[in-house]
GUVEXDO-675969 format. One record per residue (C-alpha): residue number from 1; residue in three letters; x, y, z. Coordinates in Angstrom, 3 decimals, padded with zeros to 6 digits. Each point is the difference from the previous one (the first is absolute). Layout:
BEGIN
NUM:ALA:X:Y:Z
...
END
This chain:
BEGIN
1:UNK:043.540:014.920:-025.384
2:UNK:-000.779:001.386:003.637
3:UNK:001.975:-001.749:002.816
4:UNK:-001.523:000.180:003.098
5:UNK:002.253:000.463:003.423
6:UNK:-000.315:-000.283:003.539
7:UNK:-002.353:002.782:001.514
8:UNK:001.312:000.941:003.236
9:UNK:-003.030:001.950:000.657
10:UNK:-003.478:000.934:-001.246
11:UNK:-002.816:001.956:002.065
12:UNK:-002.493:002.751:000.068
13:UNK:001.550:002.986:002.141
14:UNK:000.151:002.385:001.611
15:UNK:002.872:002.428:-000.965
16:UNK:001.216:002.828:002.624
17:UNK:-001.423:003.214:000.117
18:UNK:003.120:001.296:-001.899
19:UNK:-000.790:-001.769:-003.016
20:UNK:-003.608:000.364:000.003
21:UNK:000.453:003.532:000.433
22:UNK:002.651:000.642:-003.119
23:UNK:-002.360:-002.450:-001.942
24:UNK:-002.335:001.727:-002.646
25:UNK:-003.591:000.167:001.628
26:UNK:-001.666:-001.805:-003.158
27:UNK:002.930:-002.588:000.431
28:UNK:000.346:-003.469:000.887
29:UNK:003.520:-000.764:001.621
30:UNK:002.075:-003.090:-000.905
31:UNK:003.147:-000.526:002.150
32:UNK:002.469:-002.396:000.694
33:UNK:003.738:-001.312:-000.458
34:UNK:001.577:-001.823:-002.458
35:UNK:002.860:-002.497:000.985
36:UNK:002.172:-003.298:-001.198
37:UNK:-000.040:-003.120:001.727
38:UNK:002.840:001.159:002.670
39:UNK:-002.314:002.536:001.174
40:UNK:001.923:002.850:-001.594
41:UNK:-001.617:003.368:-001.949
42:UNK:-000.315:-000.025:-003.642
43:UNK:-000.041:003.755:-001.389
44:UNK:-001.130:001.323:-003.146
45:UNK:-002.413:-003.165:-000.538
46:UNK:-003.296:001.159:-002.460
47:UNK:-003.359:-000.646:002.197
48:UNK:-002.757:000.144:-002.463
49:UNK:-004.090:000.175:000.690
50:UNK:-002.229:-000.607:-003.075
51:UNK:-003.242:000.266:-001.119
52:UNK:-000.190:-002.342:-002.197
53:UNK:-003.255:000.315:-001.803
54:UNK:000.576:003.470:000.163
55:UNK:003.288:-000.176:-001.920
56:UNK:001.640:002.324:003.365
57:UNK:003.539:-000.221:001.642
58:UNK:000.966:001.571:002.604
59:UNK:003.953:-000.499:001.414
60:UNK:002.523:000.868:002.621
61:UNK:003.414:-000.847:000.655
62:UNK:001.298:-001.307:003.643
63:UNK:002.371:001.980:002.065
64:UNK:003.373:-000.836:001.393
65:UNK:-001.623:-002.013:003.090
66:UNK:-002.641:-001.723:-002.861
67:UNK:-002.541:001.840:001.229
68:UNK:-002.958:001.452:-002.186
69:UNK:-002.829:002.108:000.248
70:UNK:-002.687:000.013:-003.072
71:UNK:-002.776:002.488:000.324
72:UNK:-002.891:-001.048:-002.349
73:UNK:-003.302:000.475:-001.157
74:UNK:-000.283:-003.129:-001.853
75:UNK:-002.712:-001.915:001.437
76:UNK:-001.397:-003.730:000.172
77:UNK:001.258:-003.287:-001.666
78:UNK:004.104:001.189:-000.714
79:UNK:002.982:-001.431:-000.866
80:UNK:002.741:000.306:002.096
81:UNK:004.116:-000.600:-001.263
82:UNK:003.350:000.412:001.575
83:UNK:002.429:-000.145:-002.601
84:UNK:004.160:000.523:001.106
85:UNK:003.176:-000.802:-002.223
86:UNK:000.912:-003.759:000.551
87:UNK:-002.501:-001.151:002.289
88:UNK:-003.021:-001.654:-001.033
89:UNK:-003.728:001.967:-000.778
90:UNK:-001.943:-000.585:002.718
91:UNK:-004.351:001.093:-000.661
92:UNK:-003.154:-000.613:001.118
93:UNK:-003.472:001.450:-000.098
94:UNK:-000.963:002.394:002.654
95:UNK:-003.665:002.100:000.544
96:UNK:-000.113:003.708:000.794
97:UNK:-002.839:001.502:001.350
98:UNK:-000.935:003.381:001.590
99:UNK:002.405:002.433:-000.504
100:UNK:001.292:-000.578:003.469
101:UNK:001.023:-003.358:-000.533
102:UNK:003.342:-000.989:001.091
103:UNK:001.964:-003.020:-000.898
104:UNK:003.523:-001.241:001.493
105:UNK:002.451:-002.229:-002.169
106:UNK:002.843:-001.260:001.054
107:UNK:001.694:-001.883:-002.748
108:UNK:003.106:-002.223:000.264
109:UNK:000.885:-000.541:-003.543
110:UNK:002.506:-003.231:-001.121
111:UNK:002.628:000.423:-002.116
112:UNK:000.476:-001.289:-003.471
113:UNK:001.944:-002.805:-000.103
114:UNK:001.104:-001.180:-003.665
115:UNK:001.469:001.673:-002.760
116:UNK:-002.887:-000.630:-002.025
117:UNK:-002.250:002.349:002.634
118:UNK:002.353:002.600:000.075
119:UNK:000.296:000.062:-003.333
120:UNK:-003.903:-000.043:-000.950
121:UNK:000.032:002.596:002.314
122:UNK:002.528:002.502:-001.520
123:UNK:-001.106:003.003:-002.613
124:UNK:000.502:-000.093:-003.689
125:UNK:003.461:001.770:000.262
126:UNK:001.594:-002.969:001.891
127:UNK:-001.262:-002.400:-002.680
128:UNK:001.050:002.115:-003.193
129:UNK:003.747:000.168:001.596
130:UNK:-000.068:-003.843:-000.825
131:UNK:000.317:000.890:-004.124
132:UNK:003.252:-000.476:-001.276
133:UNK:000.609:003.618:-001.215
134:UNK:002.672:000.856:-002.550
135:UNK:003.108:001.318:002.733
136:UNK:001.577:002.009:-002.651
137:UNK:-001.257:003.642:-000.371
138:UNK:-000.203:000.371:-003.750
139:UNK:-002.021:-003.557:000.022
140:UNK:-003.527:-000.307:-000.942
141:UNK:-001.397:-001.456:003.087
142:UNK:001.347:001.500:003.053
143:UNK:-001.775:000.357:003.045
144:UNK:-001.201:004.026:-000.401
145:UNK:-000.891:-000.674:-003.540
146:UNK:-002.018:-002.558:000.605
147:UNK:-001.774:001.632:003.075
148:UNK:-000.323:003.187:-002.227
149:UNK:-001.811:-001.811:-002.652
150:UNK:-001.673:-003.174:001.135
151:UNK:-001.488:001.343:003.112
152:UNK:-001.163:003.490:-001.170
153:UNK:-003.704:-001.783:000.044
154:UNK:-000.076:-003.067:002.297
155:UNK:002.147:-001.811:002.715
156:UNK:002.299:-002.706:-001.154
157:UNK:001.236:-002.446:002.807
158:UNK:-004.098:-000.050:001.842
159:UNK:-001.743:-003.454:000.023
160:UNK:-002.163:000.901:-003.237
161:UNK:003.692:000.707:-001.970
162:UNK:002.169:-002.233:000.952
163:UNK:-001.436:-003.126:-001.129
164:UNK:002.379:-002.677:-001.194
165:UNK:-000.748:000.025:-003.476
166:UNK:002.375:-001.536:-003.115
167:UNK:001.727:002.711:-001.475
168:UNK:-002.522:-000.771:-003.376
169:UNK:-002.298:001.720:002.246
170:UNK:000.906:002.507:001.173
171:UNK:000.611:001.244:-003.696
172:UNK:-002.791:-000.034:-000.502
173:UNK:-000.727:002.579:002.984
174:UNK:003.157:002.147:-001.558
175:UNK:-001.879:000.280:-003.459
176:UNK:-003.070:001.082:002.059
177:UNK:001.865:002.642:001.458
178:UNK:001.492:001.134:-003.014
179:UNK:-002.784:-000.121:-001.616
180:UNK:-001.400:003.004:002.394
181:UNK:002.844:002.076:-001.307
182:UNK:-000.632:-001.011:-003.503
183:UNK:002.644:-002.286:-000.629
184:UNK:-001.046:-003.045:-002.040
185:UNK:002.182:-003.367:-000.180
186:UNK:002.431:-001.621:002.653
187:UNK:003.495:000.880:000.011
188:UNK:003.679:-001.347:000.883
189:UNK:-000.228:002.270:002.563
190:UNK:-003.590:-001.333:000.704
191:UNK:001.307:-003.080:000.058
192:UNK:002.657:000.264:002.934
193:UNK:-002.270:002.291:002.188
194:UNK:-002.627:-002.650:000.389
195:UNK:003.101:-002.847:000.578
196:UNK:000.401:002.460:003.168
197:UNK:-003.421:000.157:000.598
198:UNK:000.117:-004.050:000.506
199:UNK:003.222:-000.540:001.273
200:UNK:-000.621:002.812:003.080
201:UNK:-003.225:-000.926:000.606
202:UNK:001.085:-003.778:000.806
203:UNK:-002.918:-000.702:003.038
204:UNK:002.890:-000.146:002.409
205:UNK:-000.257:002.376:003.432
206:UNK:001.668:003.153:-000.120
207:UNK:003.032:000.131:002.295
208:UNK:-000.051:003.816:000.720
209:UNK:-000.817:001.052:003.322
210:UNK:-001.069:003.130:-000.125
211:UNK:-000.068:002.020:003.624
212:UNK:-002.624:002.858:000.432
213:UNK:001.075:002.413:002.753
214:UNK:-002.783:001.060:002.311
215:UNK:-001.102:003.887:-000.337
216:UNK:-001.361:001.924:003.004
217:UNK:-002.215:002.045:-002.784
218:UNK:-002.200:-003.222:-000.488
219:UNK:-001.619:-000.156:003.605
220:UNK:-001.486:002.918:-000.952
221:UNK:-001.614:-000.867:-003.406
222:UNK:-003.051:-001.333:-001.261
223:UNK:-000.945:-001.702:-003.700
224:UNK:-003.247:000.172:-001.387
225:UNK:-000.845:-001.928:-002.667
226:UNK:-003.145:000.215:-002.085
227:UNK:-000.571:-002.553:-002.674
228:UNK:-001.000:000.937:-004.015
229:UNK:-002.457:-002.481:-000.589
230:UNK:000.618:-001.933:-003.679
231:UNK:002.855:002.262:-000.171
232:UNK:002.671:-000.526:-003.211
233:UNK:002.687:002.105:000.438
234:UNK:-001.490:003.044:002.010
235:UNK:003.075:001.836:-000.499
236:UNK:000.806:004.090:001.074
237:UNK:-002.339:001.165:002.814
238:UNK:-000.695:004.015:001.365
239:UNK:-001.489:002.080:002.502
240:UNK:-002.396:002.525:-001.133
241:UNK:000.743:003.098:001.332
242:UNK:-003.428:001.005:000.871
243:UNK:-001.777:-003.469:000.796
244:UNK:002.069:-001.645:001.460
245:UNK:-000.895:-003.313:-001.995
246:UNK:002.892:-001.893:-000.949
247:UNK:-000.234:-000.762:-003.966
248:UNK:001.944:-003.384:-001.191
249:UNK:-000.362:-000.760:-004.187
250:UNK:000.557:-003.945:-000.915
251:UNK:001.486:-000.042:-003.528
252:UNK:-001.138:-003.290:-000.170
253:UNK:-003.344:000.314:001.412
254:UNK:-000.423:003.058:-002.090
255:UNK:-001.657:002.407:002.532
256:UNK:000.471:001.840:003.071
257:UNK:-000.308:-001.438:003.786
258:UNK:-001.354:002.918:002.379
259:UNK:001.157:-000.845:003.780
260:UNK:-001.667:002.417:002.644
261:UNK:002.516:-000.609:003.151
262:UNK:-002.583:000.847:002.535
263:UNK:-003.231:-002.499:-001.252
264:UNK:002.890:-002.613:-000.780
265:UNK:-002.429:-000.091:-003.279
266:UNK:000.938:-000.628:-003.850
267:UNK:-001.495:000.448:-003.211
268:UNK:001.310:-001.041:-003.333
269:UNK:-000.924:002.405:-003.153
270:UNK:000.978:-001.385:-003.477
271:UNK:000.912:001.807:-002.514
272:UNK:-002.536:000.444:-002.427
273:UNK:001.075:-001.627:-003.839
274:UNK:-000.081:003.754:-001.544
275:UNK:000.704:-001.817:-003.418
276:UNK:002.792:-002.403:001.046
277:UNK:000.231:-003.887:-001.268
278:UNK:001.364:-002.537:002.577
279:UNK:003.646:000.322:-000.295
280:UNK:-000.258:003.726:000.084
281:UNK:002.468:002.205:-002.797
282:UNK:002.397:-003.708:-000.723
283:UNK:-003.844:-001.191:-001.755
284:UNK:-000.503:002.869:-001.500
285:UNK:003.693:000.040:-001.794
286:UNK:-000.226:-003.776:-000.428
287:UNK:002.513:-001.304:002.566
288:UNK:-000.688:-003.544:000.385
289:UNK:-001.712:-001.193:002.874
290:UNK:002.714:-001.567:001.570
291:UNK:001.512:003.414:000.575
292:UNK:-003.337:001.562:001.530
293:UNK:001.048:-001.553:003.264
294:UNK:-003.697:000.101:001.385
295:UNK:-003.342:000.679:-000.734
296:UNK:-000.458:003.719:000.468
297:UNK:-000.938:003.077:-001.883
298:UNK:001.639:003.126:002.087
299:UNK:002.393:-001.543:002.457
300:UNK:000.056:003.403:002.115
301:UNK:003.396:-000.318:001.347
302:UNK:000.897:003.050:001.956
303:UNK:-002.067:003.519:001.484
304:UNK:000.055:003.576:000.854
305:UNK:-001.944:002.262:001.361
306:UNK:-000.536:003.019:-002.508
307:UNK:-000.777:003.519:001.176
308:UNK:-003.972:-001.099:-000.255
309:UNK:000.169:-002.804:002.410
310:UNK:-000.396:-002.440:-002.649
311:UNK:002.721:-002.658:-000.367
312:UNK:001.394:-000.293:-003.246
313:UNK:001.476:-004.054:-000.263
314:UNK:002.914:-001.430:-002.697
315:UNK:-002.541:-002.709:-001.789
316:UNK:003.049:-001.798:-001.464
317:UNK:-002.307:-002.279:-002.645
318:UNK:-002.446:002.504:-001.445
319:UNK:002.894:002.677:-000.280
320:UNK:-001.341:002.756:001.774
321:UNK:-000.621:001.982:002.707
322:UNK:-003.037:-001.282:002.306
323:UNK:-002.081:002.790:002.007
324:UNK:-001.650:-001.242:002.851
325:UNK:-002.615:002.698:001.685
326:UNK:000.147:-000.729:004.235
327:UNK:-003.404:002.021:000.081
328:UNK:-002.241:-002.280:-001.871
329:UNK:002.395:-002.759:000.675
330:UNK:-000.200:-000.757:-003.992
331:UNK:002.911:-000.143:-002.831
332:UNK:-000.655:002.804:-002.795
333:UNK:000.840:-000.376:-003.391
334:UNK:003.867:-000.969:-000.114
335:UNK:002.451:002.398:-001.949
336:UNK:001.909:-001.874:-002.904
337:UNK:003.573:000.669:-000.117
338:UNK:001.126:001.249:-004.120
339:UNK:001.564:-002.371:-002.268
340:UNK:001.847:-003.139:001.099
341:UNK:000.847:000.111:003.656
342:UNK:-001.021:-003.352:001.488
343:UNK:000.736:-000.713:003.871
344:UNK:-000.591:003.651:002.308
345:UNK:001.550:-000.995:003.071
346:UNK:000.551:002.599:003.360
347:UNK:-001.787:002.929:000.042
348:UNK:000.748:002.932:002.362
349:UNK:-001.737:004.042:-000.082
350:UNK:002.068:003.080:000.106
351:UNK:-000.623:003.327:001.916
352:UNK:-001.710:001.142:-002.826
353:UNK:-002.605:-002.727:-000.163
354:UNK:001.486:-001.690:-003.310
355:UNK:000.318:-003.719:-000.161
356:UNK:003.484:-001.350:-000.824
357:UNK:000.183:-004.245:-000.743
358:UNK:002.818:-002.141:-001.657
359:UNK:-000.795:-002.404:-002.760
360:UNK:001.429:-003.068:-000.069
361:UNK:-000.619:-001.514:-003.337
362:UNK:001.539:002.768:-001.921
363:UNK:002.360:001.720:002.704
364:UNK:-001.538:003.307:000.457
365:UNK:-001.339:002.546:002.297
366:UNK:-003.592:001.196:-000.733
367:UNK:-001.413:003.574:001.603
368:UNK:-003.679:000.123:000.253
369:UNK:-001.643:003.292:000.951
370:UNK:-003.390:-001.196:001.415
371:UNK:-001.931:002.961:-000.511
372:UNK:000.719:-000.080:-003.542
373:UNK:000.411:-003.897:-000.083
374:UNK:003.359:001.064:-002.651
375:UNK:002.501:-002.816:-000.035
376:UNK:003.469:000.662:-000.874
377:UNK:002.813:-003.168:-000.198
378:UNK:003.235:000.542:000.530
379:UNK:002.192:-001.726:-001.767
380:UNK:003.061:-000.864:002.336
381:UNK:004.137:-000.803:-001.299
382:UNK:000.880:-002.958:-001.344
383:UNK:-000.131:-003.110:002.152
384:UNK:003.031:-002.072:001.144
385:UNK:-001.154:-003.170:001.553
386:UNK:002.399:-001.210:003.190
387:UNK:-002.665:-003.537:000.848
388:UNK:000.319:-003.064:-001.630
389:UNK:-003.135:000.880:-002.346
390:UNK:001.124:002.715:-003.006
391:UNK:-003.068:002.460:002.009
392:UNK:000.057:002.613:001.924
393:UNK:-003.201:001.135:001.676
394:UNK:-000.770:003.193:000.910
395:UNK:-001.572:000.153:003.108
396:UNK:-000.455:002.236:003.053
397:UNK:-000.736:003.343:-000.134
398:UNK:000.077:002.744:002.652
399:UNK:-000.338:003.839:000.306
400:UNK:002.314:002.418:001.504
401:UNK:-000.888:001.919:003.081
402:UNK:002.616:002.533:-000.752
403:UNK:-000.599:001.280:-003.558
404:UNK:-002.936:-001.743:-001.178
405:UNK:002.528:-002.280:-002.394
406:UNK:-001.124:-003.582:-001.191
407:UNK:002.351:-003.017:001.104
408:UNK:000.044:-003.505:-001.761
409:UNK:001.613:-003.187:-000.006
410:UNK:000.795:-002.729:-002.108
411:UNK:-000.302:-003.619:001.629
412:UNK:002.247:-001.937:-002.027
413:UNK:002.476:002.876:-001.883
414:UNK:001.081:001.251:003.416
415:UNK:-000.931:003.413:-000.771
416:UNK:-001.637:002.777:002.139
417:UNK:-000.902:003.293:-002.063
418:UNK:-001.501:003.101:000.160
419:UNK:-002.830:001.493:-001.751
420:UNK:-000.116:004.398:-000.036
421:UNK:-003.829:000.505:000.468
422:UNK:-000.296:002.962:-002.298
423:UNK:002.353:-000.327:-002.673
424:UNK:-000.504:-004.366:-000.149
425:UNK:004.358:000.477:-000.300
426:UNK:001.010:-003.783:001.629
427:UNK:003.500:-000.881:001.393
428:UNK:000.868:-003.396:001.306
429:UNK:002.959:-001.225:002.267
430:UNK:001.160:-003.213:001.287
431:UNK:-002.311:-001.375:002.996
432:UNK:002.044:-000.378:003.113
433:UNK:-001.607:-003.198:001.268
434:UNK:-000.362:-003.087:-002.347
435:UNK:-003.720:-000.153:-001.414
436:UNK:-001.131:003.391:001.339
437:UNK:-003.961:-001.070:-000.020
438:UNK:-002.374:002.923:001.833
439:UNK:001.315:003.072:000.772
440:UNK:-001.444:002.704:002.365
441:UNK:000.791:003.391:001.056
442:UNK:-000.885:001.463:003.796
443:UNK:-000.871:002.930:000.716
444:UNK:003.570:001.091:001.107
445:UNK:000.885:-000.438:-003.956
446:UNK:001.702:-003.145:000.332
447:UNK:-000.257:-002.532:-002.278
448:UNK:-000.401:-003.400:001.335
449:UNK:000.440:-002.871:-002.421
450:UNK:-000.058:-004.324:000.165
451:UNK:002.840:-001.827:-001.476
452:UNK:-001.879:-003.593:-000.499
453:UNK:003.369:-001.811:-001.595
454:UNK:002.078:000.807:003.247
455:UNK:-002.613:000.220:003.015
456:UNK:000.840:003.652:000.364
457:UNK:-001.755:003.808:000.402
458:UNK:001.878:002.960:-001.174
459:UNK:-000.348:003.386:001.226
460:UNK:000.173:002.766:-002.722
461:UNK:000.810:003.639:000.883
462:UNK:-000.982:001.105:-003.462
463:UNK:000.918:004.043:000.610
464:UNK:003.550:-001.334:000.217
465:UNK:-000.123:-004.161:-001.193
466:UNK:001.320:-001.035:003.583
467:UNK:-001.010:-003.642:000.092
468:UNK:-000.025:-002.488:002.629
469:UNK:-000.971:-003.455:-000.360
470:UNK:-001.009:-001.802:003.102
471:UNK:000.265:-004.544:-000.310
472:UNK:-003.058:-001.195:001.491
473:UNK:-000.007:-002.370:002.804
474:UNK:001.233:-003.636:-001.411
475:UNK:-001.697:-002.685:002.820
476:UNK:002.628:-002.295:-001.854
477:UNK:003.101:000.104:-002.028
478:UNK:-000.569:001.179:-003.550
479:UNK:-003.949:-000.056:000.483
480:UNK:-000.246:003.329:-001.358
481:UNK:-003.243:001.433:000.555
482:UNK:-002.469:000.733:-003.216
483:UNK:-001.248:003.817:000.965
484:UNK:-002.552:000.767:-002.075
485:UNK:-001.239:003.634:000.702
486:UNK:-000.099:002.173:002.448
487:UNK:-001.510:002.883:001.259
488:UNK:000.588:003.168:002.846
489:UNK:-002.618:000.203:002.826
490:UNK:-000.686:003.809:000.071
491:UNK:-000.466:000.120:004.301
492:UNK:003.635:-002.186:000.415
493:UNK:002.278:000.853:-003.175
494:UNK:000.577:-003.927:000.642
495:UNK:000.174:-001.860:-003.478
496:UNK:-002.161:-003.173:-000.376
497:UNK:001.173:-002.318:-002.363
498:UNK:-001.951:-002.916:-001.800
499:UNK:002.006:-003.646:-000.226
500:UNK:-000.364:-002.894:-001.991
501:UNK:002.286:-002.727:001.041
502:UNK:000.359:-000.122:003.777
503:UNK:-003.683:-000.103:001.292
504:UNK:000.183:003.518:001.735
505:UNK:-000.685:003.520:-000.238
506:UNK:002.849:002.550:000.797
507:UNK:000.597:003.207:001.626
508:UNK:002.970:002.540:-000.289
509:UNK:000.151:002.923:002.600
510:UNK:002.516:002.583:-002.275
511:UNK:000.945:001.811:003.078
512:UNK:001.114:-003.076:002.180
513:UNK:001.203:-001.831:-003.589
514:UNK:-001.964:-003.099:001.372
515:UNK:-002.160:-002.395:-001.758
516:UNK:-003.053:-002.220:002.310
517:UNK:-001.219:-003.162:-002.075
518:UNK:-003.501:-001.009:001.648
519:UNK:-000.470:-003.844:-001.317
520:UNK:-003.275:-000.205:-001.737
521:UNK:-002.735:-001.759:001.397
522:UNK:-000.375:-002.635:-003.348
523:UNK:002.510:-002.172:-002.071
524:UNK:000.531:001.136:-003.407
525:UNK:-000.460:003.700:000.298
526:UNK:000.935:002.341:-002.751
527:UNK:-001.169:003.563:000.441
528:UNK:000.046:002.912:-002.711
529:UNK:-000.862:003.646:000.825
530:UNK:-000.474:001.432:003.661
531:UNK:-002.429:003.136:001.420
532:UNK:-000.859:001.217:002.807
533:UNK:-002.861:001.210:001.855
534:UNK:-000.628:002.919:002.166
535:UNK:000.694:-002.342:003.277
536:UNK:004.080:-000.754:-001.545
537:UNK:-001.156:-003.837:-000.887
538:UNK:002.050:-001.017:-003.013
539:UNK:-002.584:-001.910:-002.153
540:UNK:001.087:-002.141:-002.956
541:UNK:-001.782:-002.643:-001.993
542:UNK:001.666:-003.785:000.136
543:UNK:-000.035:-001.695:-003.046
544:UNK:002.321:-003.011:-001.431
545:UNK:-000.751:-001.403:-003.767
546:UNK:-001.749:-002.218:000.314
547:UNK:-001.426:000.920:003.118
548:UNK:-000.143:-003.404:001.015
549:UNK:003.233:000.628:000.577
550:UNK:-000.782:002.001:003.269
551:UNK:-001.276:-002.017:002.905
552:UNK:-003.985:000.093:000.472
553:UNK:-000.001:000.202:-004.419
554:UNK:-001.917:003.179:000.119
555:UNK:001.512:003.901:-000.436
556:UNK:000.232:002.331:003.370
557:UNK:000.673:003.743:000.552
558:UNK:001.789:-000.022:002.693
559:UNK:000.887:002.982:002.709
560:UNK:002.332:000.167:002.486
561:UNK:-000.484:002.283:002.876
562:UNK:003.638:000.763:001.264
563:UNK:-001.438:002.049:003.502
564:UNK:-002.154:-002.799:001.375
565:UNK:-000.324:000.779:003.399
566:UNK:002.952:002.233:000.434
END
C-alpha cells in the first residue's frame, strides 16, 4: 500500500539555463529534492516515472543534498514514486507534455514508524535470516545450505513466501519441490525442514536493521525498465551483436520477448510446437504431471549467439537445442539433443563458433557444432552432493579467452571443472566459493565465478590457479547476498553481478577491489543473466517464481545506465 506524505512543493518550472542546457533536447526535465520531516537530505532514495499503460520505468537515484535530475521522454498521464529505505512511499500521478516540459518536486518524505513498516519494508534476505537454521556445520539445515538449495529458483522471506502456514503445509510445498528434482514421497528430513519453514516464518516483524551506505556512483545512474507482457519466467536475456535488439526467452511462456531499446517496443514470438506435447520431454517419458511444473512444450531457458547471428536457446522441456533466426524474426526447426539428456541449461559459443551447454538432468556437457547441427554429451565425474538434497546440478558454463578451454560448474557438488575442447579430456577441482553458480571469463583470461551458498565472487587466474574470493557487501549481519551470475562489461573490465536475495544489482571495479549495490527500483527482484549494449548499459531480465512475487506481478528487463549524466 502507497502512503502518501507531505509535499513541500509541486509546480511547473522553469529550471536554469544550466540544466536545460545539459538536458537531452527530446527531454522533459524532472527536478527536485528529497527530504525527512526535519528538513534534512535523504541520498540514494529511487525516484521512479512510469508509463503505466505502456508497461515503462524510468529511475534515478538522489544525490547527497537529495537532489535529482530525471531527463525523460515519457510523455502524458505518468506515475510518479519516491521510494528511500525507512521512510514511507510517497506517489502521485503527474502529466508530461512537450518534450520541454519541466516539472519541480520537492518531496519531504515521513519516516516509518512501527516495526511492522519496517519490516514489510525489508527484502527477502532479512526475512529468511528469521529460520532457525541448524548452527552446527555438518547439520542438515544450516544457513548456506539452505540458501544454496531453497533459493536457487525463488526468494524465500518476500510477502508471497513467507506466509504463516502450519507446518502440514508447507510439506506439502517441500514434496512440490522435490518433486521437480524427481524425488517422490516426504521424508524425516522433509519433515523437519518444513517445521522450520513454520516456526521462522511466525508473522512476527523482523528485528534486523539493515543500514545501506550511500554510493556517490548512484547520482549518476539511470534504470530502465521495460515490462514482458504475460511474461512466465522470461529468464536469460542478450544483445545481438549486429541489431542491437535485446532478445529475453520465458521458459515458462515458451517463446522469445524482442525489446528494441530505442522504440521502447516489444514483441513476443512463441515457439512453434515442432512436435512437442504440453509438458515437453517429462510427457513424452511419462513423468507424471505433477512433476511437469507448468504447461509448456520447449521452456527455452538460456541463448547464444552462433557465428550466423542466429541464437541458439537451452529449451529445458523438449530437450533440445532451439534456433531462433533474428532475420525473419521466426524459430526454425529445433535440434534434438541424442538419447536421454533432459534439462539443457546455459549455453555459451566458443571462438570457433561451436555451441557448448550443460545438462542438468543427466550432468553433462553437450558440444553442438551448428553448421553441422552434431551434438556430442559429455559425460562429466561422478557427482558428490554438498546441499541438503542427494543432487548436484550442473550448471554454468563459460569459455576461456585464453586457450579456447570449456569451464563448468556444479551447483550443488561444489565442483568447478574443465572441459579440453579438442580432445573432450575433463578435470574437476574443488570450487573456491560455496555454490559456484555462473561463471565467466574476461577478456584478460580471468575467470570470474558466483559462490551463491556464501554471497561471494572468486577471481580465477587459471594460467597459474591464483584465486581470490571477494564477500559481497552484507547491508546486515549474516544477510549474505544470493549472487546469481555475473558477467564482464567489455568498455569497463567492471564485473556485473546478478542477486537474488537483497533487492539490488551489484558492481565490482577489480582494479579499485570495490563493489556499488544500486537498490532496484521494485520489491521482490531476482535477476538471472546480464549483457550489455554498445552504450555500457548492463541489461538483465527480472523475474521471481511466481512473478507475483515481484512488485507490479508482471516480468521486466531491466538496464542500468551507470554514466547518466557524467
Amino acid at each position: 500500500m502507497t502512503t502518501r506524505t507531505s509535499l513541500a512543493g509541486l509546480r511547473v518550472a522553469t529550471l536554469s539555463a544550466a540544466v536545460l542546457a545539459a538536458s537531452s533536447a527530446s527531454a522533459a526535465v524532472i527536478t527536485g529534492k528529497l527530504t525527512n520531516n526535519e528538513g534534512e537530505a535523504i541520498a540514494g532514495a529511487i525516484v521512479r516515472l512510469s508509463d503505466v499503460q505502456n508497461g515503462l520505468s524510468e529511475s534515478v537515484y538522489t544525490g547527497p543534498d537529495g537532489g535529482y535530475v530525471l531527463e525523460t521522454d515519457l510523455k502524458g498521464d505518468l506515475r510518479l514514486r519516491f521510494r528511500a529505505h525507512y521512510f514511507e512511499d510517497f506517489e502521485e500521478q503527474v502529466v508530461l507534455g512537450s518534450a520541454d516540459s519541466a516539472l519541480e518536486k520537492n518531496i519531504r518524505m515521513g519516516a516509518l514508524e512501527t516495526d511492522r513498516q519496517i519490516s514489510e519494508s525489508l527484502a527477502a534476505s532479512y526475512h529468511f535470516n528469521e529460520l532457525p537454521f541448524d548452527t552446527e556445520e555438518d547439520q542438515p539445515f544450516t544457513r548456506e545450505k539452505f540458501q544454496l538449495e531453497c533459493l536457487s529458483c525463488h526468494q524465500l522471506g518476500n510477502p508471497f513466501t513467507r506466509t504463516v502456514r502450519p507446518a502440514e503445509s508447507w510439506q506439502q510445498t517441500v514434496q512440490r519441490m522435490h518433486a521437480y528434482m524427481g524425488a517422490v514421497g516426504i521424508t524425516e528430513k522433509d519433515k523437519r525442514r518444513a517445521e522450520i519453514f513454520a516456526e521462522g516464518f511466525d508473522g512476527k516483524p523482523t528485528d534486523m536493521r539493515p543500514e545501506f551506505p550511500f554510493d556517490p556512483a548512484l547520482t549518476h545512474t539511470k534504470v530502465y525498465e521495460y515490462q514482458l507482457p504475460s511474461s512466465g519466467v522470461p529468464h536469460d536475456a542478450y544483445v545481438h551483436s549486429d541489431n542491437g535488439l535485446v532478445y529475453t526467452v520465458d521458459q515458462f511462456a515458451d517463446g522469445m520477448y524482442v525489446t528494441d531499446l530505442d522504440t521502447k517496443e516489444t514483441r513476443f514470438v512463441p515457439h512453434p510446437e515442432q512436435g512437442m506435447p504440453l509438458g515437453g520431454i517429462f510427457t513424452v517419458l511419462g513423468v507424471p504431471p505433477a512433476m511437469n511444473k507448468v504447461n509448456v512444450r520447449h521452456g527455452p531457458h538460456s541463448l547464444a549467439e552462433g557465428p550466423d547471428g542466429k541464437l541458439y536457446t537451452t529449451n529445458s522441456y523438449s530437450a533440445s537445442i532451439g534456433v531462433f533466426n533474428a532475420e525473419t524474426n521466426q524459430w526454425e526447426e529445433k535440434i534434438p539433443l541424442p538419447g536421454n539428456a533432459p534439462y539443457p541449461h546455459t549455453i555459451r559459443v566458443d571462438k570457433e563458433g561451436i555451441l557448448w551447454f550443460s545438462v542438468v538432468g543427466t550432468e553433462q556437457i553437450g558440444r553442438l557444432d551448428p553448421k553441422t547441427q552434431e551434438v556430442t554429451l559429455i559425460t562429466l565425474p561422478e557427482p558428490r552432493p554438498v546441499a541438503i538434497t542427494p543432487a548436484v546440478l550442473t550448471y554454468g558454463v563459460a569459455v576461456s579467452s585464453l586457450d579456447g578451454s570449456i569451464w563448468y560448474s556444479r551447483l550443488w557438488g561444489n565442483r568447478i571443472g574443465r572441459i579440453d575442447p579438442e580432445t573432450l579430456e575433463v578435470t574437476e577441482i574443488e570450487s573456491p566459493v560455496f555454490g559456484p553458480r555462473r561463471l565467466r571469463f574476461a577478456e584478460d583470461g580471468i575467470l570470474w565465478q558466483t559462490g551463491y551458498g556464501h554471497g561471494e565472487i572468486a577471481r580465477i587466474d587459471t594460467r597459474t590457479m591464483d584465486i581470490k574470493v571477494y564477500e559481497m557487501p552484507e547491508f546486515a549481519p549474516d544477510a549474505r547476498p544470493g549472487p546469481y551470475s555475473l558477467n564482464i562489461a567489455p568498455s569497463t573490465g567492471d564485473v556485473w553481478i546478478n542477486e537474488t536475495m537483497t533487492d539490488h544489482i551489484y558492481r565490482f571495479d577489480p582494479k579499485a577491489e570495490e563493489f556499488v549495490a544500486y537498490p532496484a527500483p521494485l520489491r521482490g527482484t531476482y535477476t538471472r543473466d546480464v549483457t550489455f549494449t554498445d552504450e555500457g548499459w548492463a541489461c538483465m531480465t527480472n523475474n521471481p517464481i511466481p512473478v507475483q512475487a515481484l512488485e507490479e506481478f508482471t516480468g521486466v528487463l531491466m538496464c542500468l545506465d551507470p554514466n547518466y549524466r557524467n
